[in-house]
ZAFITOR-479811 format. One record per atom (N, C-alpha, C): residue in one letter; y, x negated, z. Coordinates in nm, 2 decimals, padded with zeros to 4 digits. Example, Ala and Ser with C-alpha at 12.3 -4.5 7.8 and 13.67 -1.06 7.14 Angstrom:
<sites>
> A	-00.57	-01.32	00.78
> A	-00.45	-01.23	00.78
> A	-00.33	-01.32	00.78
> S	-00.22	-01.28	00.71
> S	-00.11	-01.37	00.71
> S	00.00	-01.29	00.79
</sites>
This chain:
<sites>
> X	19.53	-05.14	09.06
> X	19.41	-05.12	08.99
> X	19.42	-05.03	08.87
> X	19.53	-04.94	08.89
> X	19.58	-04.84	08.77
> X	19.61	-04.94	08.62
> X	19.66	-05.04	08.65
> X	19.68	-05.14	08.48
> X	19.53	-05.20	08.49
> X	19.45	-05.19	08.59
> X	19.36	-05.29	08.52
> X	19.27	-05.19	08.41
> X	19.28	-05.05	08.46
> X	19.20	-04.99	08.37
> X	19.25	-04.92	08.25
> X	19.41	-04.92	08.31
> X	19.48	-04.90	08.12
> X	19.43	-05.04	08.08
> X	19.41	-05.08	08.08
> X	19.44	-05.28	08.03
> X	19.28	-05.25	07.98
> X	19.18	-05.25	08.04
> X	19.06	-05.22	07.97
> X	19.04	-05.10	07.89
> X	19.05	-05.01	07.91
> X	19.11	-04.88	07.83
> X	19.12	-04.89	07.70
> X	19.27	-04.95	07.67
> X	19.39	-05.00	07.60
> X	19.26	-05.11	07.52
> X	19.22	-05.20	07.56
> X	19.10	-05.29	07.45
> X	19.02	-05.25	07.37
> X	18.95	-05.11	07.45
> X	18.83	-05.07	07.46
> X	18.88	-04.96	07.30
> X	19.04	-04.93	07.30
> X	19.03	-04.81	07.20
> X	19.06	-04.95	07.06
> X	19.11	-05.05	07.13
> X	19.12	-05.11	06.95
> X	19.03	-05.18	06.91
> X	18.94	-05.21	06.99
> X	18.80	-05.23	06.98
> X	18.79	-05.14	06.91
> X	18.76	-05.00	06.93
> X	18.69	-04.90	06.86
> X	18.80	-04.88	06.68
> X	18.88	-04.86	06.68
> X	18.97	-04.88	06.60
> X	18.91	-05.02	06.48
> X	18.90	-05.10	06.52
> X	18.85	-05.23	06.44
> X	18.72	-05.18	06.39
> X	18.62	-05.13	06.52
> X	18.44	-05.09	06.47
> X	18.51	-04.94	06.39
> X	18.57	-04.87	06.35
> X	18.57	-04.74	06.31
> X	18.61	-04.82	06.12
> X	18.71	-04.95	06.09
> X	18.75	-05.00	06.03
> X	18.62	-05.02	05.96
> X	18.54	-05.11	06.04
> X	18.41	-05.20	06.01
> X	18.31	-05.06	05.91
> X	18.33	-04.97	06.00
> X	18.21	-04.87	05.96
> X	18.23	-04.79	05.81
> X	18.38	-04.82	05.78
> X	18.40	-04.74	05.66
> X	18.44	-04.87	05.55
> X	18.46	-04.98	05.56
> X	18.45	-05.07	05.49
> X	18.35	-05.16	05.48
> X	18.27	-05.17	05.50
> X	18.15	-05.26	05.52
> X	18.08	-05.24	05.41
> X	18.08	-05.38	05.40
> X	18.01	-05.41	05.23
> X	17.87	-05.31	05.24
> X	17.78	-05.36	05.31
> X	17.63	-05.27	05.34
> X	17.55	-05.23	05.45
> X	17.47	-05.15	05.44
> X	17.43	-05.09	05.50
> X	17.39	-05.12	05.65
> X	17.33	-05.27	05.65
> X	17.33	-05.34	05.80
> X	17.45	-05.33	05.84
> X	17.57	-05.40	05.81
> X	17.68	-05.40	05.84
> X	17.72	-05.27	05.96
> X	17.73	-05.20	05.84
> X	17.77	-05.06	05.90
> X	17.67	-04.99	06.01
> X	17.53	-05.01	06.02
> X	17.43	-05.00	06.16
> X	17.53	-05.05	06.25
> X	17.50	-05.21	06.20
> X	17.54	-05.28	06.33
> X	17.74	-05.22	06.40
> X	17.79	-05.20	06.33
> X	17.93	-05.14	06.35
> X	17.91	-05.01	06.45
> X	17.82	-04.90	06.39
> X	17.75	-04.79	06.46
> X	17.73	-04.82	06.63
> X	17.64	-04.94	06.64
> X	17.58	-04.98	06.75
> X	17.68	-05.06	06.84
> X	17.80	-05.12	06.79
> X	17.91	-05.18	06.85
> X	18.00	-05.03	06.92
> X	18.03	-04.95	06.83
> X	18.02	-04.81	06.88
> X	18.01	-04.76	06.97
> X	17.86	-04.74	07.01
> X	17.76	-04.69	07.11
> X	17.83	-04.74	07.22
> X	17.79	-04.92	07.25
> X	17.81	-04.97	07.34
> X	17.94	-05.00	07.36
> X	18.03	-04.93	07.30
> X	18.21	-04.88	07.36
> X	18.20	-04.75	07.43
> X	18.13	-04.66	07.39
> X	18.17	-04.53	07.42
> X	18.06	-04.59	07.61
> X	17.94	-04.62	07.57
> X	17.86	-04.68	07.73
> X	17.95	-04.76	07.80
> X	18.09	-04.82	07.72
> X	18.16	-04.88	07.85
> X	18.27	-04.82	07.90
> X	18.31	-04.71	07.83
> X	18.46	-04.64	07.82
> X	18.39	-04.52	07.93
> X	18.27	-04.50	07.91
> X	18.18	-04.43	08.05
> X	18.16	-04.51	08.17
> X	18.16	-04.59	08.15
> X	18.11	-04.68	08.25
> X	18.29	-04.70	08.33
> X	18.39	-04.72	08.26
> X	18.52	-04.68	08.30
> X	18.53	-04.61	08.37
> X	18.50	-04.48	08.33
> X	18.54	-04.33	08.36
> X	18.44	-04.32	08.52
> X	18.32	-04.41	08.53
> X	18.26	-04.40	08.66
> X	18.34	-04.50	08.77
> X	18.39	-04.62	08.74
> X	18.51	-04.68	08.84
> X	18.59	-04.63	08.84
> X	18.70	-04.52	08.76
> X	18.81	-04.49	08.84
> X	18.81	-04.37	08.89
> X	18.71	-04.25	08.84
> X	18.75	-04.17	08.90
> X	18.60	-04.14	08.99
> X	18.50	-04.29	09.03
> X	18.36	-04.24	09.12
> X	18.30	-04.19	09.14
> X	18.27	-04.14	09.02
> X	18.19	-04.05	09.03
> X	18.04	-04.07	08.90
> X	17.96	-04.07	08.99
> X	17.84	-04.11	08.93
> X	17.74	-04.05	08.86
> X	17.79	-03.93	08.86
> X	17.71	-03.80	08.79
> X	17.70	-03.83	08.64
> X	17.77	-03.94	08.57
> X	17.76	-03.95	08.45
> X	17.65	-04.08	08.40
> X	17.58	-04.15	08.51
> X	17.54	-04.24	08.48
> X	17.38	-04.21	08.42
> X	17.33	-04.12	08.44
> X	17.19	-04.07	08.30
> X	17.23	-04.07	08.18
> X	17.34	-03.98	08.19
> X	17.41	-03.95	08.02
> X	17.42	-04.09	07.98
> X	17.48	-04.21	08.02
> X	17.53	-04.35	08.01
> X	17.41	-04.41	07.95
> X	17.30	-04.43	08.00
> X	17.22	-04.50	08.04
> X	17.09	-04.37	07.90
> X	17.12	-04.28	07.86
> X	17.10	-04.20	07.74
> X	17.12	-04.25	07.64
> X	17.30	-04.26	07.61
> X	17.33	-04.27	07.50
> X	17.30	-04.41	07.45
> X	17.30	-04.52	07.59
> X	17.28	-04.66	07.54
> X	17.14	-04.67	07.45
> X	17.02	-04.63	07.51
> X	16.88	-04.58	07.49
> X	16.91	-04.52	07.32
> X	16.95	-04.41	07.31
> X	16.96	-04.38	07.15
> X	16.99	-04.48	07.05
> X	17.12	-04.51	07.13
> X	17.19	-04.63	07.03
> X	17.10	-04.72	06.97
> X	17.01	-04.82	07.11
> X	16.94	-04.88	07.03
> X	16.78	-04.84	06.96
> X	16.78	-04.74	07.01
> X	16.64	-04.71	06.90
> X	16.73	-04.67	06.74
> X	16.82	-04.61	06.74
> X	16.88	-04.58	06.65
> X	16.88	-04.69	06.58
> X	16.96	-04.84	06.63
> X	16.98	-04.94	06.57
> X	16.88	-05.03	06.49
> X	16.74	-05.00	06.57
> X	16.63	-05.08	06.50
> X	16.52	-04.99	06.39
> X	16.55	-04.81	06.44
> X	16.50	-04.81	06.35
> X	16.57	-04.79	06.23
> X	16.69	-04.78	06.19
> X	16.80	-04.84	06.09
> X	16.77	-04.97	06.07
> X	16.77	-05.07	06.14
> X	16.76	-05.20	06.08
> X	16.57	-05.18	06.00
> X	16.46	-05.17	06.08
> X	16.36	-05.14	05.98
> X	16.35	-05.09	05.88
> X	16.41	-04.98	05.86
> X	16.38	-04.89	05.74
> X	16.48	-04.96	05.63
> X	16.63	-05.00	05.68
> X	16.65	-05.10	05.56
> X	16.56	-05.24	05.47
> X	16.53	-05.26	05.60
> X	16.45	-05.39	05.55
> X	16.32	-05.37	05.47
> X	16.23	-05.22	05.52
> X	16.16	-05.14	05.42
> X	16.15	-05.16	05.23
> X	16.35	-05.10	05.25
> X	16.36	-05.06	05.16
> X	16.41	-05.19	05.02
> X	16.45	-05.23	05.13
> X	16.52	-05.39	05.08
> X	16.36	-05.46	04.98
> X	16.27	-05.46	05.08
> X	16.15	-05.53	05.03
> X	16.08	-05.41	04.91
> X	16.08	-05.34	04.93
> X	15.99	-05.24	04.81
> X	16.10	-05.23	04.69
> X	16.22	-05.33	04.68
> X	16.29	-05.30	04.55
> X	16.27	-05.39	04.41
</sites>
């Protein structure tokens, strides 16, 4: 079970490595939201890890938090671009 979660792990960091890529090169502003929000939902599964191997469940509010920010963060970034997009 020990490689399955390096093995997920190990994905989960060049995943983030690629979205860290995305977020500093990205042509615009959506782009880079959405990169933000691919983010989120690495760090809610690299938690979500951390509650299968070592069972312990005490982290699953914080989880179930940050996913909740993420996406209000994500839309209301996506609105206020599109705001801004239209009033130009």
């Amino acid at each position: 079970m020990n490689i399955v979660f390096a093995l997920v792990l190990g994905m989960l960091a060049a995943a983030a490595l690629v979205t860290v890529a995305r977020v500093l090169r990205g042509p615009g502003t959506l782009d880079r939201v959405a990169a933000l929000d691919v983010f989120v939902v690495l760090i809610v599964a690299a938690s979500a890890v951390y509650i299968a191997i070592y069972r312990d469940g005490s982290t699953i509010p914080l989880m179930a938090a940050v996913a909740l920010v993420g996406f209000v963060g994500s839309v209301t970034a996506a609105r206020l671009v599109e705001r801004w997009e239209r009033h130009r």
